[in-house]
C-alpha positions in Angstrom: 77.7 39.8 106.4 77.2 43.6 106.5 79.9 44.1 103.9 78.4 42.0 101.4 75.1 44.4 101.0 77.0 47.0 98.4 77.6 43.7 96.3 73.8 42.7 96.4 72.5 46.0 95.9 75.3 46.7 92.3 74.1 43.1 91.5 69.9 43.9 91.5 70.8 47.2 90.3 72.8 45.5 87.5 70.0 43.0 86.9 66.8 45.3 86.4 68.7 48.2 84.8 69.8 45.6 81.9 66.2 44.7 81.7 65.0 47.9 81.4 67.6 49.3 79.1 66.2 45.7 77.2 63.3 46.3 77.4 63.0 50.3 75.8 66.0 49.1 73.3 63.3 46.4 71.5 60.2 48.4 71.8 62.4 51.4 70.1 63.1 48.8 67.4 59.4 47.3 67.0 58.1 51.3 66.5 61.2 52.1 64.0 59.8 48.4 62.2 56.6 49.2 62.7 56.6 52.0 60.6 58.6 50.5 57.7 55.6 48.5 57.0 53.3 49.4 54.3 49.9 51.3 55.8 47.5 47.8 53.9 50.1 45.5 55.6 49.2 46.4 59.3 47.4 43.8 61.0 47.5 46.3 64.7 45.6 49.2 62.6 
């Protein structure tokens, strides 16, 4: 059982580091869209 911790650990690291890198890649893509958008268009301003 001791052996299998190195798997875990890549696995959660694996898991929540693709969420992340999810995560800041669409909110880098919502800003960049955001701003293509006409200033009398914007409903969050």
């Amino acid at each position: 059982m001791s052996g299998n911790w190195g798997y875990i650990a890549a696995a959660w690291i694996i898991v929540f580091g693709g969420l992340a890198g999810y995560a800041i890649r669409t909110i880098v893509r919502g800003r960049s869209l955001s701003k293509q958008v006409p200033a009398e268009k914007r409903r969050w301003s």
